[in-house]
C-alpha positions in Angstrom: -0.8 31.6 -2.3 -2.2 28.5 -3.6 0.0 26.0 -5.2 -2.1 23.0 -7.9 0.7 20.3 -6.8 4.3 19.6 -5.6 5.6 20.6 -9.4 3.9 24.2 -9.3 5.4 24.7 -5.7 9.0 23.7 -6.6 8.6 26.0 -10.0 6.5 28.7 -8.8 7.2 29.0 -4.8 9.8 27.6 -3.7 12.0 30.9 -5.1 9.8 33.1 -2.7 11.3 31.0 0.5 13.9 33.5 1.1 14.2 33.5 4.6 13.6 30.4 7.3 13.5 28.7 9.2 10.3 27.4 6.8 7.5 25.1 8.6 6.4 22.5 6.2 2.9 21.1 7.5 1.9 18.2 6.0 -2.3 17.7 6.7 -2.8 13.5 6.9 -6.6 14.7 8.3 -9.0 17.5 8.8 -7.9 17.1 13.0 -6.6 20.4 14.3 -5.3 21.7 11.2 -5.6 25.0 12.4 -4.6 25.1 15.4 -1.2 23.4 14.3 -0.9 26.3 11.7 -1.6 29.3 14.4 0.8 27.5 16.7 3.4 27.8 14.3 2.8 31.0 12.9 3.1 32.1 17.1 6.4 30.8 16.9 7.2 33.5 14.1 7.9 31.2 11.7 9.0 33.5 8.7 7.2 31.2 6.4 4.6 28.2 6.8 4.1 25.7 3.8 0.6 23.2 4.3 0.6 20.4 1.9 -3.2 19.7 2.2 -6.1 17.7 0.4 -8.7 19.9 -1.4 -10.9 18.5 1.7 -9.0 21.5 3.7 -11.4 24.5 4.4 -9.1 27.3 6.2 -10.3 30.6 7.5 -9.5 34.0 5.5 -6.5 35.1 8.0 -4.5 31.8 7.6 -5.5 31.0 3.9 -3.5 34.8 3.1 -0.5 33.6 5.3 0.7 30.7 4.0 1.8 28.6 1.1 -0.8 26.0 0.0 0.1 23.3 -1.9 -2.6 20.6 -3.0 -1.0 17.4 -2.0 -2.2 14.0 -0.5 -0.8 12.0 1.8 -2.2 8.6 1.0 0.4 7.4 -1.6 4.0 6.0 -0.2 6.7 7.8 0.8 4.7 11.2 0.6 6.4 13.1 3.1 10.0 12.1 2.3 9.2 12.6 -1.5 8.3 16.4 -0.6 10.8 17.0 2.3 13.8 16.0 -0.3 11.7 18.1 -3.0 12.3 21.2 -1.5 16.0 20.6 0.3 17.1 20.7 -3.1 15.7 23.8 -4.1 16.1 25.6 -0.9 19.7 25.1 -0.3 20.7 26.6 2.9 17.9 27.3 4.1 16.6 25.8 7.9 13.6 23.7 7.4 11.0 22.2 10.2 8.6 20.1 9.1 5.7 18.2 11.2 2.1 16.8 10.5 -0.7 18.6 11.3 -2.3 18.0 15.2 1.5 18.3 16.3 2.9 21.3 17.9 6.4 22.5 18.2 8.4 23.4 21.6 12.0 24.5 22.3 13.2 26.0 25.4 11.7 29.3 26.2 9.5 29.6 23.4 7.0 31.9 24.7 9.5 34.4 24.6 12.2 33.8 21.7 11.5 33.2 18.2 12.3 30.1 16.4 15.0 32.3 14.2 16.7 33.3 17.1 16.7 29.7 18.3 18.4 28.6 14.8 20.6 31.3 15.2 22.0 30.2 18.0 22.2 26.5 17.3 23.9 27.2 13.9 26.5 29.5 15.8 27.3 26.5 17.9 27.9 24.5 14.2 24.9 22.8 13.8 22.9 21.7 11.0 20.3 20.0 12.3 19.0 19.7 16.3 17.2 16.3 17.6 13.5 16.4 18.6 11.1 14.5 20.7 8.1 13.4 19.7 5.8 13.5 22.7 2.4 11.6 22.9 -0.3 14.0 23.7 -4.0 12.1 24.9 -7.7 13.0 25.6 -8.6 11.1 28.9 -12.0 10.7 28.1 -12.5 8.8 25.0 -16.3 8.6 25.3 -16.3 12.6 25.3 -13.5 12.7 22.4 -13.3 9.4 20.5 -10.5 10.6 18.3 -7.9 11.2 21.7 -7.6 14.7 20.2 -8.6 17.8 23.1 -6.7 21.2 23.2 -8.3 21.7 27.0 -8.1 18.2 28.4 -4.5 17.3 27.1 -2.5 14.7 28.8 1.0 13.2 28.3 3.2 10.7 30.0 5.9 12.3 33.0 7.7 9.2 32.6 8.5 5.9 30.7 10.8 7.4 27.9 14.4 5.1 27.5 17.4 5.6 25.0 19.3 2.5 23.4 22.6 2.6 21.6 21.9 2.8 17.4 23.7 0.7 15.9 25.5 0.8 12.7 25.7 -1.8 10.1 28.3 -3.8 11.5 26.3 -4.0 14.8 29.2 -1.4 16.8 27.4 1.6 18.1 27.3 5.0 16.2 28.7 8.1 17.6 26.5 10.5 19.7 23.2 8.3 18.3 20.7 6.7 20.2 17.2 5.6 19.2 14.5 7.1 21.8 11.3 5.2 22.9 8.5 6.1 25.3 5.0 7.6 25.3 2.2 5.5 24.1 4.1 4.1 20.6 6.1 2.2 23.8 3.0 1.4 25.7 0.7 0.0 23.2 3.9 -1.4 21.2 1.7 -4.5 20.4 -0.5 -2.2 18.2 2.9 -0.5 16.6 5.5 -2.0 13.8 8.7 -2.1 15.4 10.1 0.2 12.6 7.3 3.1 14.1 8.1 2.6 18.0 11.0 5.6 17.9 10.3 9.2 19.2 13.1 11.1 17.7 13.0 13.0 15.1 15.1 15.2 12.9 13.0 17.7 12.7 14.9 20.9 12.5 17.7 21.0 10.0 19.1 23.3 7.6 18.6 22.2 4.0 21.8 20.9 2.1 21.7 19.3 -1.7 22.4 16.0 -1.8 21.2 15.0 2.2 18.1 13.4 2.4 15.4 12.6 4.7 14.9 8.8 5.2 11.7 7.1 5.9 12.8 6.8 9.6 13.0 11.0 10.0 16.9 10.4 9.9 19.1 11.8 7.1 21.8 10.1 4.9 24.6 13.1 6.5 24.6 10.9 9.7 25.9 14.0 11.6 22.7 16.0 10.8 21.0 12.9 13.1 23.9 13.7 16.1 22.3 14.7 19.3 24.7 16.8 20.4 28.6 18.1 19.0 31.3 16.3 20.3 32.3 19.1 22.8 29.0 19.6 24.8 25.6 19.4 25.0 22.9 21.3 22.5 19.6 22.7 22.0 16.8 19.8 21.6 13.1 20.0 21.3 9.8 18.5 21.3 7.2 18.0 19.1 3.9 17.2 20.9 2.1 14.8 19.4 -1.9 13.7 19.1 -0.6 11.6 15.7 -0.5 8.1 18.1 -3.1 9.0 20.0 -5.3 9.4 16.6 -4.0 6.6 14.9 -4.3 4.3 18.2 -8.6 5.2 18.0 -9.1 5.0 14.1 -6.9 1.6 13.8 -9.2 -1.4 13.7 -6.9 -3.7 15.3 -6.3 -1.3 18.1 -10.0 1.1 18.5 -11.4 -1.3 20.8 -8.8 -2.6 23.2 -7.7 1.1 24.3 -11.2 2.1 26.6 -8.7 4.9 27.9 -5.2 6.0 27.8 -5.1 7.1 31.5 -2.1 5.3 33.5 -0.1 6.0 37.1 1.8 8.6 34.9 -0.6 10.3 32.6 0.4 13.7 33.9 -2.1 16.9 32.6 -0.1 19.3 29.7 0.1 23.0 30.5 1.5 23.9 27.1 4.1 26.1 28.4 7.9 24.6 27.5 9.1 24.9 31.0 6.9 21.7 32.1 9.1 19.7 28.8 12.4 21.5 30.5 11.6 19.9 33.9 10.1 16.3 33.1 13.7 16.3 30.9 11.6 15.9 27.6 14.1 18.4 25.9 17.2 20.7 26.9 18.3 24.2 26.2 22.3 23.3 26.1 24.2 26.4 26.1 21.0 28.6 25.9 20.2 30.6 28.2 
């Protein structure tokens, strides 16, 4: 179903959302669009939602499985704007949303669906679960200038460090931390300070009135909690070209990167049990 903008989604669509968790994809480039899609759709996402320019060609099988909603990310604020768009008329329903050349892993993936995942997490009374964004890499950037390859994909093993969030008084907030690593920490020179953070709130079940901030935390500062109070819980990871990309199409930042390669550029296996055991995510209770 194809969608002419955010107001024809939110009027004709969003009522035919019925079940989630929903993936909202939002297409920043023509990188890898598909395979994020395919990825997701493997993770038997119920529903998938691409915001995408009129640029986007898609193949037959995907263009009949998902929700397409002409949208462009060029103008501020764009993904907030559409996130908050569609909490609000999709009221209890779990949500995921990403960019497109990013691919979503939770523990034991290959074998469990992501409703079961929810399932679980909102039996533990959760409404929203932490996630890692993870820097993925080509090593060859004469072969693949963009830093974008499915079969030659690296990551970093190590370098990833939590600080204390604090709130506005300067005191540190409960069960918060801001996480940094990957190559947003390496290259921070070429980074704003305000874009250096890996966490996301990715996952999170949609509530009127909480919104999504520009930082991928919400205003319900429980919903960006890593954990309940009692124990530990379901995280994940999102793994990430979108550094990567914009590290090799940056001017200030293109031609003082001849390689990403370092003493811990590790290759990626896409399987979730190599995220489980570098510690880049954690089942919790699931087993």
């Amino acid at each position: 179903m194809r969608y002419e903008d955010l107001k024809d989604f939110l009027k004709n669509g969003a009522d035919r959302l019925k079940k989630g968790p929903v993936a909202l994809i939002f297409v920043e480039d023509l990188v890898e669009v598909e395979s994020t899609i395919r990825h997701h759709h493997n993770l038997r996402f119920p529903e998938i939602v691409v915001f995408a320019p009129d640029e986007l060609a898609l193949p037959m099988d995907l263009s009949e499985t998902v929700h397409r909603v002409r949208y462009s990310m060029r103008f501020p604020n764009a993904l907030e704007m559409a996130v908050n768009s569609i909490i609000d008329a999709v009221p209890g329903i779990w949500l995921y949303y990403c960019y497109n050349a990013e691919y979503l892993f939770y523990p034991f993936c290959e074998t469990r669906g992501v409703g079961e995942m929810v399932t679980f997490h909102s039996e533990e009374r959760r409404d929203a679960m932490l996630s890692y964004v993870i820097d993925l890499y080509a090593l060859d950037l004469d072969v693949t200038p963009n830093a974008v390859s499915l079969e030659e994909t690296y990551l970093d093993r190590s370098g990833y460090y939590a600080l204390a969030r604090p709130d506005f008084h300067g005191h540190p907030k409960e069960r918060q931390l801001d996480f940094f690593g990957g190559l947003r920490w390496r290259y921070e020179e070429h980074v704003p300070a305000t874009r250096r953070k890996i966490d996301r709130i990715a996952i999170f079940k949609a509530t009127r009135g909480v919104k999504l901030r520009s930082d991928h935390t919400f205003s319900d500062e429980e919903y960006n909690t890593y954990s309940c109070p009692w124990h530990h819980n379901i995280t994940a990871a999102i793994c990430s070209f979108r550094t990567a990309k914009a590290l090799k199409s940056n001017a200030g930042s293109m031609f003082e990167i001849p390689s990403f390669r370092w003493h811990n550029s590790v290759p990626f296996n896409w399987q979730s049990q190599q995220l489980l055991d570098l510690g880049l995510m954690e089942p919790g209770q699931w087993f």
